[in-house]
C-alpha positions as CSV (number, residue, x, y, z in Angstrom):
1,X,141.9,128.3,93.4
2,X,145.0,125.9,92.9
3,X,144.2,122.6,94.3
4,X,147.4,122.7,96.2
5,X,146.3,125.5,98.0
6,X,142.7,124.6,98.4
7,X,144.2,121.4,100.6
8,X,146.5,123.4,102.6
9,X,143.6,125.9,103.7
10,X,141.7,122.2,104.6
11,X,144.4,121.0,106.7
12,X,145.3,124.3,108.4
13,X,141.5,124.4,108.9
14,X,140.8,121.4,110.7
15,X,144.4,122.1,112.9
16,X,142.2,124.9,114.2
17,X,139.3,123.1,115.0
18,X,141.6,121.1,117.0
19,X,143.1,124.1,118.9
20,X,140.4,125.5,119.4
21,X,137.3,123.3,120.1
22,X,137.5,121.8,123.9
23,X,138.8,118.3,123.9
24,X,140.2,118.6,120.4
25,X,143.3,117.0,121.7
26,X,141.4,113.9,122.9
27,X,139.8,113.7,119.7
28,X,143.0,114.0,117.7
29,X,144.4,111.4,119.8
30,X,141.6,109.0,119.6
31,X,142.1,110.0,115.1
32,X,145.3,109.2,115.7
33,X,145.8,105.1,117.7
34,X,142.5,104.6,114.7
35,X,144.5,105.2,112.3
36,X,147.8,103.4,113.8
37,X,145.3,100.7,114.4
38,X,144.3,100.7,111.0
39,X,147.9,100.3,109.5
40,X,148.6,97.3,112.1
41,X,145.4,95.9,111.1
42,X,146.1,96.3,107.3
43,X,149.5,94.7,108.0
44,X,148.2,91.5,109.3
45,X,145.9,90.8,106.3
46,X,148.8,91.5,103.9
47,X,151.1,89.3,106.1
48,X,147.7,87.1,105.8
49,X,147.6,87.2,101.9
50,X,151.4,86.3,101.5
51,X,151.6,83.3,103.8
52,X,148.0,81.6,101.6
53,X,150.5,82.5,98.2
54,X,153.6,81.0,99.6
55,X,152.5,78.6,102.2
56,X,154.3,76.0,99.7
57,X,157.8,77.9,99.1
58,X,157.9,78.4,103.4
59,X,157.3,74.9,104.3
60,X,160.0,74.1,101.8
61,X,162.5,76.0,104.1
62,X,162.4,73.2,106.7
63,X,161.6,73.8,110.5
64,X,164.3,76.0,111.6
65,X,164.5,78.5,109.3
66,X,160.7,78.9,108.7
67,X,161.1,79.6,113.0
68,X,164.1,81.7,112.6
69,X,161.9,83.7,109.6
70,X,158.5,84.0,111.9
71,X,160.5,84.8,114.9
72,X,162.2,88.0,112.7
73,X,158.3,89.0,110.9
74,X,157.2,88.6,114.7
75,X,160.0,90.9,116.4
76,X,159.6,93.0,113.7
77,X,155.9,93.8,113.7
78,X,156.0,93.5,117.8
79,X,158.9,96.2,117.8
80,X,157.1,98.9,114.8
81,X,153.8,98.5,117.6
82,X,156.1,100.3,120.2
83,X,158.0,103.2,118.2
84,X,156.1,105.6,120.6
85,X,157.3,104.1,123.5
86,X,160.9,102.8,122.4
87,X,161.6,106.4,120.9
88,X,161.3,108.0,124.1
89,X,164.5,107.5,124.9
90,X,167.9,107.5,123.5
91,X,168.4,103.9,124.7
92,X,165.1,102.4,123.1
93,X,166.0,104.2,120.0
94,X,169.4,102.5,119.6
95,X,167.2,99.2,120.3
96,X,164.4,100.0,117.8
97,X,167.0,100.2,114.9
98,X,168.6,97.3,116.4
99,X,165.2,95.1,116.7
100,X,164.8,96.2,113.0
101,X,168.0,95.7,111.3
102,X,168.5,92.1,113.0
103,X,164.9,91.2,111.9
104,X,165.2,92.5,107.9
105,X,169.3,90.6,107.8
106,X,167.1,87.3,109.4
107,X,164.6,87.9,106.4
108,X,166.9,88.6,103.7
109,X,169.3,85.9,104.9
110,X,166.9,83.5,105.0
111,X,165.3,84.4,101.7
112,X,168.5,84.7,100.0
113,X,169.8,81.2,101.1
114,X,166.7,79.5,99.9
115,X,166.7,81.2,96.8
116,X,170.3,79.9,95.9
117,X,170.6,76.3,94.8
């Protein structure tokens, strides 16, 4: 049996197991915030690992862009823990992309001017 196959047949069988066993929705649900917890989790300890390698290069940036920088990282993380809810409308989508645009241009601006000398 092709591998390719062999996983398909996997995932279509545990989608049934959802459907069908009672309260396979919660369970999916409860798979589901784990696993977004997971990825927020894993975030922090790589946002954790950068800041130890480059502690020296961000306090070189001086006060106010180091707070402009964290204020970006911070909206940016704060606004990819409420896709669910800002995608529930038209409205919060049009912010979402906003939120995110704004905080990447502060990062790249910031990381572009301290890079040029």
């Amino acid at each position: 049996m092709n591998a390719n196959v062999r996983n398909v047949l996997i995932v279509l069988g545990i989608a049934a197991l959802v459907v069908l066993i009672p309260g396979g929705g919660k369970g999916a649900d409860v798979a589901i915030q784990a696993a977004s917890l997971l990825f927020l989790g894993t975030l922090a300890w790589f946002a954790s690992i950068q800041y130890r390698q480059h502690r020296v290069w961000l306090f070189s940036l001086g006060d106010v862009r180091r707070g402009a920088l964290y204020a970006a990282l911070a909206v940016a993380y704060l606004t990819i823990t409420a896709t669910h809810r800002l995608f529930q409308t038209s409205a919060g989508t049009i912010a979402w992309i906003a939120l995110i645009a704004a905080s990447a241009y502060t990062v790249f601006a910031i990381v572009w001017t301290a890079r040029r000398y």
